[in-house]
DRENTORKOL-3810 file (N, C-alpha, C; in nm, 4 decimals):
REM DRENTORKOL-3810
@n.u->-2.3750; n.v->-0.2391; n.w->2.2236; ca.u->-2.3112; ca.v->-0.3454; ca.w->2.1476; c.u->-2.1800; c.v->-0.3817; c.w->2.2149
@n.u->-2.1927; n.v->-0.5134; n.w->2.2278; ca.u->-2.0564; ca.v->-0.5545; ca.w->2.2661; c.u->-1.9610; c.v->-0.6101; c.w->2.2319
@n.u->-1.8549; n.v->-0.5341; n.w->2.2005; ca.u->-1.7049; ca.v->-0.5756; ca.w->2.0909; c.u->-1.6266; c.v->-0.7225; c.w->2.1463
@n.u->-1.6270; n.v->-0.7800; n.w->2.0482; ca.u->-1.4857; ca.v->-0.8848; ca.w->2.0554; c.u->-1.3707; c.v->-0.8706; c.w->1.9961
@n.u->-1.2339; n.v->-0.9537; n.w->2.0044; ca.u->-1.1542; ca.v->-0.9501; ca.w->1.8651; c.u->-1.1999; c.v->-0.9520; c.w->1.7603
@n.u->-1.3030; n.v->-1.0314; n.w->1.7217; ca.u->-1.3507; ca.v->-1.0793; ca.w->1.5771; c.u->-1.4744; c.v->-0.9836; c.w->1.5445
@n.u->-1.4938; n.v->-0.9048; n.w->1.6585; ca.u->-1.5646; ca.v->-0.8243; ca.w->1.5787; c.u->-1.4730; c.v->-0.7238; c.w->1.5287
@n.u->-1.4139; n.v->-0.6856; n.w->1.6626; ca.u->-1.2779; ca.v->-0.5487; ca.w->1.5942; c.u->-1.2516; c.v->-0.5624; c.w->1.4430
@n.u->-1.1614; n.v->-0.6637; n.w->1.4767; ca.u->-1.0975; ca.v->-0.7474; ca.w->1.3516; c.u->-1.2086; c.v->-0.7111; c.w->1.2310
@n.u->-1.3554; n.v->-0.7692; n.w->1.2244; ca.u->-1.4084; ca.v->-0.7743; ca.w->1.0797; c.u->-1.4315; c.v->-0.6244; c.w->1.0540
@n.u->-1.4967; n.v->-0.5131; n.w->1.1206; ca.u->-1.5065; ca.v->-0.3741; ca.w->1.1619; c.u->-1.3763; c.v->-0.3214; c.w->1.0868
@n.u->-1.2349; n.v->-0.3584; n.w->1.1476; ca.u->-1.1525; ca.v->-0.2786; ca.w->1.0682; c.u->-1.1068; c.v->-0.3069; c.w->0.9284
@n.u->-1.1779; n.v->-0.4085; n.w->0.8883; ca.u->-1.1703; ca.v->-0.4773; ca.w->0.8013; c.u->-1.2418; c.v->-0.4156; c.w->0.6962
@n.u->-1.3673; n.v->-0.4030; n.w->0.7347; ca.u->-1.4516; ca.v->-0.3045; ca.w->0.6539; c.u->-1.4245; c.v->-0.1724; c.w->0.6078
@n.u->-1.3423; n.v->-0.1241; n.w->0.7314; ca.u->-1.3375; ca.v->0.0266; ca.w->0.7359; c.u->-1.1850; c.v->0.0443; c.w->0.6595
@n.u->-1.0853; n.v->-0.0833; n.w->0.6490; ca.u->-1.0171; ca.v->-0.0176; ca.w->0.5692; c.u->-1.0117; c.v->-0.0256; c.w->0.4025
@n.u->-1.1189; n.v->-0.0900; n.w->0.4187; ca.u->-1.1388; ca.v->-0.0921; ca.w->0.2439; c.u->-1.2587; c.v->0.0012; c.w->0.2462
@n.u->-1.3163; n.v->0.0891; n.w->0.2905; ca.u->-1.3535; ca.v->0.1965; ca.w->0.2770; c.u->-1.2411; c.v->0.2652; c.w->0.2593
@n.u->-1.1450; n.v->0.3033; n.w->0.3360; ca.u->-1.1102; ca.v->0.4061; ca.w->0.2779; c.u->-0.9937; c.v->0.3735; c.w->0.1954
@n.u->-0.9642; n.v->0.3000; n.w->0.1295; ca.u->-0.8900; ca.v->0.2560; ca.w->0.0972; c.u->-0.9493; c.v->0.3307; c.w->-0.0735
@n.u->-1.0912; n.v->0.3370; n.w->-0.0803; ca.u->-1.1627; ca.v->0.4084; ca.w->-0.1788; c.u->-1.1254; c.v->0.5198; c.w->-0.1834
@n.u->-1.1948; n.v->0.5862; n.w->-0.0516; ca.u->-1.1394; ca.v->0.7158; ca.w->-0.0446; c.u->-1.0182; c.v->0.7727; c.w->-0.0710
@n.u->-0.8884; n.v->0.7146; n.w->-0.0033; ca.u->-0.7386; ca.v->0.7355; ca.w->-0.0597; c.u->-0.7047; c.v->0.6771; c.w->-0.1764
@n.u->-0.7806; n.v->0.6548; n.w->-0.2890; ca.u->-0.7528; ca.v->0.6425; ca.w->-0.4003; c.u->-0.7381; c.v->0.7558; c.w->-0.4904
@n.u->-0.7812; n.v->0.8796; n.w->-0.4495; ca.u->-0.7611; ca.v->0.9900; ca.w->-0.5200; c.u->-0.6766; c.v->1.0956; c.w->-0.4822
@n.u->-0.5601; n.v->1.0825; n.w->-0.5452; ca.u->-0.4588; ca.v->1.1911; ca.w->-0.5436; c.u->-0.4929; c.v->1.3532; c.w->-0.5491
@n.u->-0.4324; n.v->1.3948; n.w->-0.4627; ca.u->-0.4446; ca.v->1.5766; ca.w->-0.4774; c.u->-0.3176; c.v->1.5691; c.w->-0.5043
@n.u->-0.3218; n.v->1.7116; n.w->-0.5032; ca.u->-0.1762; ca.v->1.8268; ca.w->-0.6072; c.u->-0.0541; c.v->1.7657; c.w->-0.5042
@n.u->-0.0663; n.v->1.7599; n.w->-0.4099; ca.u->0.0443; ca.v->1.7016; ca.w->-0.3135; c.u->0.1426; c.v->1.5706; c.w->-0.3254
@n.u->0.0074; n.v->1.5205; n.w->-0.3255; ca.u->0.0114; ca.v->1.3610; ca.w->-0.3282; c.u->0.1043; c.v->1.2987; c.w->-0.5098
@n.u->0.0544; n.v->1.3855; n.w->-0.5777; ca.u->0.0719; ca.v->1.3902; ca.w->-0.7600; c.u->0.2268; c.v->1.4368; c.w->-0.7293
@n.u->0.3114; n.v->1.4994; n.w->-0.6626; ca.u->0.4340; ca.v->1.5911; ca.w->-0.6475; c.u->0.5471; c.v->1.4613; c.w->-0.5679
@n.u->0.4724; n.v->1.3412; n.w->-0.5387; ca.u->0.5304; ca.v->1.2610; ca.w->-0.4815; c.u->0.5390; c.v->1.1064; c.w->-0.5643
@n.u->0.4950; n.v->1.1089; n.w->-0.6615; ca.u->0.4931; ca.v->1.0191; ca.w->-0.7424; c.u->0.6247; c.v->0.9572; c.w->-0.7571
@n.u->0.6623; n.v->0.7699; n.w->-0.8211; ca.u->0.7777; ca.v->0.7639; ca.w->-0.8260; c.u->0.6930; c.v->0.7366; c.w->-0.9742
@n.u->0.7938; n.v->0.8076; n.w->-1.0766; ca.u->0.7858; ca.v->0.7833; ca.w->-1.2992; c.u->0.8232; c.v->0.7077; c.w->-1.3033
@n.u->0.7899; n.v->0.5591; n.w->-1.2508; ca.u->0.8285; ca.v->0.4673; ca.w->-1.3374; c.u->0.8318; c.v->0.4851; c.w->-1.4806
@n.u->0.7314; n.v->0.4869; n.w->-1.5116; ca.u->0.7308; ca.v->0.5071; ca.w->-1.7257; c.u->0.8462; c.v->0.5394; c.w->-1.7763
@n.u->0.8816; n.v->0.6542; n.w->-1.6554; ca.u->0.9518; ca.v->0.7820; ca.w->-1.7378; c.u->1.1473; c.v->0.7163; c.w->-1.7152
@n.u->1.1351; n.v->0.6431; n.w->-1.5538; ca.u->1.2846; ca.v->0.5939; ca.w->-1.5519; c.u->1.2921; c.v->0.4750; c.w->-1.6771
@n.u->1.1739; n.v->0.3723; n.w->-1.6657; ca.u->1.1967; ca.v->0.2508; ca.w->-1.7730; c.u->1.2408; c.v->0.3117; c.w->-1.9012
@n.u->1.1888; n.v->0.3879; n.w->-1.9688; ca.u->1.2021; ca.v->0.4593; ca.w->-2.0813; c.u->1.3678; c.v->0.5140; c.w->-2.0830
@n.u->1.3510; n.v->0.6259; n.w->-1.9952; ca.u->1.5399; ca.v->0.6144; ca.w->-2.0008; c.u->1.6376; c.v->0.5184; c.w->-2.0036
@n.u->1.5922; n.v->0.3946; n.w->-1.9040; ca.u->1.6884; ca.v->0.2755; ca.w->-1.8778; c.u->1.7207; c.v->0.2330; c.w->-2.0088
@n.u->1.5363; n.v->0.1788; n.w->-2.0707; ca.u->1.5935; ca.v->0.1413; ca.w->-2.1731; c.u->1.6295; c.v->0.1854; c.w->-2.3623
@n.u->1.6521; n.v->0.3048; n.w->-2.3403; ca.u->1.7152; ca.v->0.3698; ca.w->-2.4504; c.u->1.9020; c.v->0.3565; c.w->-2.3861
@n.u->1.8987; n.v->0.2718; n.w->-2.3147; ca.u->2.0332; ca.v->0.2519; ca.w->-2.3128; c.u->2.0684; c.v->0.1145; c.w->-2.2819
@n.u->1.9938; n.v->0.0720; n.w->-2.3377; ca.u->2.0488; ca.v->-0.1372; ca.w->-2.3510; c.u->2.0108; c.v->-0.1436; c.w->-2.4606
@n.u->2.0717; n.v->-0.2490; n.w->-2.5228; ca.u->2.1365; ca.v->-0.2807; ca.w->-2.6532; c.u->1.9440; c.v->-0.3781; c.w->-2.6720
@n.u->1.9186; n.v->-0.3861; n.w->-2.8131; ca.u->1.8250; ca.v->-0.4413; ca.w->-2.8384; c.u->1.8092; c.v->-0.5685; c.w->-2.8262
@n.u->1.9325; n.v->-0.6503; n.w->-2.8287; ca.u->1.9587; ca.v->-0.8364; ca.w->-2.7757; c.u->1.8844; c.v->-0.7939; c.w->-2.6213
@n.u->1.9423; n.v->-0.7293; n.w->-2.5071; ca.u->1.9033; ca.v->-0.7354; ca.w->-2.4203; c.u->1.7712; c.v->-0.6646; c.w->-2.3767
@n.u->1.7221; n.v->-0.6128; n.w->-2.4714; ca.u->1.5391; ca.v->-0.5178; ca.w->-2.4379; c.u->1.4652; c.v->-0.5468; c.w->-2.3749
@n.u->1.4441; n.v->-0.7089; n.w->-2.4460; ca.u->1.3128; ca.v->-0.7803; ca.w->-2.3917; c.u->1.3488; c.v->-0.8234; c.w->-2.2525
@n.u->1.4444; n.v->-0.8563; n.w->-2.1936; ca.u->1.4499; ca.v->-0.9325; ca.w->-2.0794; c.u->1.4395; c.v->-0.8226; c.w->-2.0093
@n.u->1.5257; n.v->-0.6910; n.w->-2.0044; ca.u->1.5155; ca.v->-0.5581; ca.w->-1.9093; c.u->1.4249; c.v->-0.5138; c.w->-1.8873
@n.u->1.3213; n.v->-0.5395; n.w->-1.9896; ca.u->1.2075; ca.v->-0.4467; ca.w->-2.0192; c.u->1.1355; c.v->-0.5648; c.w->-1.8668
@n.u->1.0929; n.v->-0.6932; n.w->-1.9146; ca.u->1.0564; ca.v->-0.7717; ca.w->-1.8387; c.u->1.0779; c.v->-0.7499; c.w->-1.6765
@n.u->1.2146; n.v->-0.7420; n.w->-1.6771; ca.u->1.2632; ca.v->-0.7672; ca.w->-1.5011; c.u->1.2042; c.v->-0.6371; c.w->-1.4325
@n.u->1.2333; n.v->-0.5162; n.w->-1.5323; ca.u->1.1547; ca.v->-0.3756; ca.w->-1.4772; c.u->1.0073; c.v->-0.3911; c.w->-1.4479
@n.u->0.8910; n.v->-0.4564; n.w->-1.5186; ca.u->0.7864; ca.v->-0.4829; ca.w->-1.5252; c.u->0.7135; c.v->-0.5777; c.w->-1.3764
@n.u->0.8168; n.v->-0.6758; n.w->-1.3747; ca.u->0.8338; ca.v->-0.7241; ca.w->-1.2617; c.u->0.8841; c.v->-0.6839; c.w->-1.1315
@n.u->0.9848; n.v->-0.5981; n.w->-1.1208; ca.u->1.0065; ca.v->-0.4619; ca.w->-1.0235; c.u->0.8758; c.v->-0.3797; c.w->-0.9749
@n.u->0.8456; n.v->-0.3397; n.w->-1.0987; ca.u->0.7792; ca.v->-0.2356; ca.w->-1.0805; c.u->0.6247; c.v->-0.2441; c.w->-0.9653
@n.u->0.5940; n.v->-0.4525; n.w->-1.0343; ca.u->0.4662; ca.v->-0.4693; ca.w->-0.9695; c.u->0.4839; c.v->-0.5345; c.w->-0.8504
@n.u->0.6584; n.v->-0.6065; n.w->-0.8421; ca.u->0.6923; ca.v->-0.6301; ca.w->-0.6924; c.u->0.7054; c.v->-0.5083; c.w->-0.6237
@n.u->0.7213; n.v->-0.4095; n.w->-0.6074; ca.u->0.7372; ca.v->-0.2859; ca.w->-0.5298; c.u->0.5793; c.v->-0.2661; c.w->-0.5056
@n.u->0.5163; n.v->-0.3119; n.w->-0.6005; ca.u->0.3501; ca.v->-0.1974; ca.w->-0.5590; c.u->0.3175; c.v->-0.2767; c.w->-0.4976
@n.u->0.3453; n.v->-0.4378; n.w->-0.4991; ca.u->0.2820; ca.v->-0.5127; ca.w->-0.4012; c.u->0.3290; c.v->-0.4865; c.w->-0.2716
@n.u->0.5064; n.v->-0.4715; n.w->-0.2443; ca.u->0.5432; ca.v->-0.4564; ca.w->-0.1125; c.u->0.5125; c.v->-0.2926; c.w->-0.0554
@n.u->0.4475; n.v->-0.2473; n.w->-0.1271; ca.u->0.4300; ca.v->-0.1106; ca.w->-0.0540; c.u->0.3073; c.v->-0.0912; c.w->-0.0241
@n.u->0.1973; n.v->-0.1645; n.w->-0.0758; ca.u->0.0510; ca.v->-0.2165; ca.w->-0.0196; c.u->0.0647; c.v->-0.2952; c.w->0.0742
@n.u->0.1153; n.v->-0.4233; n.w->0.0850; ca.u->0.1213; ca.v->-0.4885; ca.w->0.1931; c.u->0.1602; c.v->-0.4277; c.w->0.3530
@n.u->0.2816; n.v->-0.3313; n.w->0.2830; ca.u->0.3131; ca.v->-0.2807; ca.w->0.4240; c.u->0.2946; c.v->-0.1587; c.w->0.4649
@n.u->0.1931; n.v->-0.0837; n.w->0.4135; ca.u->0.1069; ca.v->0.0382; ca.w->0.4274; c.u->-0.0489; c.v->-0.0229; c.w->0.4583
@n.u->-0.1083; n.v->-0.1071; n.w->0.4330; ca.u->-0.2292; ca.v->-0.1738; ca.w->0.4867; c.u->-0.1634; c.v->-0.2430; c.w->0.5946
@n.u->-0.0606; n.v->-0.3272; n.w->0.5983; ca.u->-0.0413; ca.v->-0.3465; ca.w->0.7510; c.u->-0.0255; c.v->-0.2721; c.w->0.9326
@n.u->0.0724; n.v->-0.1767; n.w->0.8749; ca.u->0.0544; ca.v->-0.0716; ca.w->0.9692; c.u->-0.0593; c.v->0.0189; c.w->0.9684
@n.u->-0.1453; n.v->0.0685; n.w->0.8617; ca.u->-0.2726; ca.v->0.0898; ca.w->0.8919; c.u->-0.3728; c.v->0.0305; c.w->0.9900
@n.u->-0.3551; n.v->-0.0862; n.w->0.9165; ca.u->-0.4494; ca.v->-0.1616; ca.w->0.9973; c.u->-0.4437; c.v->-0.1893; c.w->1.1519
@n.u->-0.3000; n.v->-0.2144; n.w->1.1677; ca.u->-0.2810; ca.v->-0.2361; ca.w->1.3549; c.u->-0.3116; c.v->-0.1177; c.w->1.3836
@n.u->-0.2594; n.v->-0.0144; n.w->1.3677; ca.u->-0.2906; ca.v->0.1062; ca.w->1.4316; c.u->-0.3608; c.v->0.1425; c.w->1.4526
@n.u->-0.4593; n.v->0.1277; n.w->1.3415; ca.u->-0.6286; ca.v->0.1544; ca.w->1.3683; c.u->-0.7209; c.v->0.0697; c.w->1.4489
@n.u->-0.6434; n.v->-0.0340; n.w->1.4430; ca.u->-0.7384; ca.v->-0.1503; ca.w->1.5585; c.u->-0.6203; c.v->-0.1762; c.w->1.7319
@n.u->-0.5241; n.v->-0.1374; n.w->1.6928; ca.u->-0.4364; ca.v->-0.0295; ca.w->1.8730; c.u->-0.5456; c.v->0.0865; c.w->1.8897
@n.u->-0.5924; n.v->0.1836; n.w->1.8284; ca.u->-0.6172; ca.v->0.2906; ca.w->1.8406; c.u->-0.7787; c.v->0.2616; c.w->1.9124
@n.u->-0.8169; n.v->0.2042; n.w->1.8364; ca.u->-0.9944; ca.v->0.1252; ca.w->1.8671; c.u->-1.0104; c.v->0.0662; c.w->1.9665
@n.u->-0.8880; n.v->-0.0426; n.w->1.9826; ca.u->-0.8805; ca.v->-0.0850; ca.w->2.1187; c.u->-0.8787; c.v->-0.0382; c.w->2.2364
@n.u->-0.7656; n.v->0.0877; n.w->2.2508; ca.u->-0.7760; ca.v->0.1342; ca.w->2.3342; c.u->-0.9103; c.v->0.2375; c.w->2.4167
@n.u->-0.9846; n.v->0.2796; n.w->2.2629; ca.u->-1.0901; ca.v->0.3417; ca.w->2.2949; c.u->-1.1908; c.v->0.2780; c.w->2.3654
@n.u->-1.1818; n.v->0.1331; n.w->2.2880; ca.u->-1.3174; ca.v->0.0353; ca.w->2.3540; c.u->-1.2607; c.v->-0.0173; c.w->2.5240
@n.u->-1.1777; n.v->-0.0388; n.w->2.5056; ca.u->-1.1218; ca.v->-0.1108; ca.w->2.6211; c.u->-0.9940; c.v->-0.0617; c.w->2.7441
@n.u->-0.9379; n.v->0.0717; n.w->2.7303; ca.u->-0.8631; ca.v->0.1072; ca.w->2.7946; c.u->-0.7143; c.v->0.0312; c.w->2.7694
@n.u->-0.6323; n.v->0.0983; n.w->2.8520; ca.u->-0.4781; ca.v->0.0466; ca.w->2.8413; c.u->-0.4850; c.v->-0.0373; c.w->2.9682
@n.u->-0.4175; n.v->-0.1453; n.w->2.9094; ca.u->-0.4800; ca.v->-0.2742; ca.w->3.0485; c.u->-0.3342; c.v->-0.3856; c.w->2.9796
@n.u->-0.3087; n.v->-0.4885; n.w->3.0480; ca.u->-0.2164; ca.v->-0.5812; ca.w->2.9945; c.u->-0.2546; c.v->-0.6703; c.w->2.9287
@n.u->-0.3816; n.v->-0.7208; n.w->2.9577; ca.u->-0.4621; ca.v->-0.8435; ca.w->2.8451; c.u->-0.5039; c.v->-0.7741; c.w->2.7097
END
């Protein structure tokens, strides 16, 4: 079989939403590294006044799911090059093109 970009490309494509399954399940390690959100929101807000709840509560909510987005984006990004640097080099050697 003979590789292109676009095959690389769809290949790692596949393979990282495979494991992307697979690293969905935390071990004892992985559980020891957690960030509590629940547990900081909850503290934060037993200390703002009830006028201000709803909006804190909100902006945290919005934190919380802007962070998970920027930490997927840029953990599947460097996954992904690396694994298709890494492929590359296997299929094709270290070369300048």
């Amino acid at each position: 079989m003979k590789f292109s970009k676009i095959n690389i490309d769809e290949f790692i494509n596949k393979w990282i939403n495979f494991r992307e399954e697979e690293l969905s399940y935390l071990t004892t390690e992985d559980k020891k590294h957690l960030i509590e959100f629940d547990d900081h929101t909850s503290k934060i807000l037993k200390n703002v006044s009830d006028i201000n709840k709803a909006f804190v509560t909100n902006e945290l909510t919005e934190l919380d799911n802007e962070f998970a987005d920027y930490v997927t984006y840029w953990n599947r990004k460097y996954y992904e090059n690396g694994f298709k640097d890494a492929f590359r080099i296997m299929l094709f050697g270290i070369s300048d093109n």
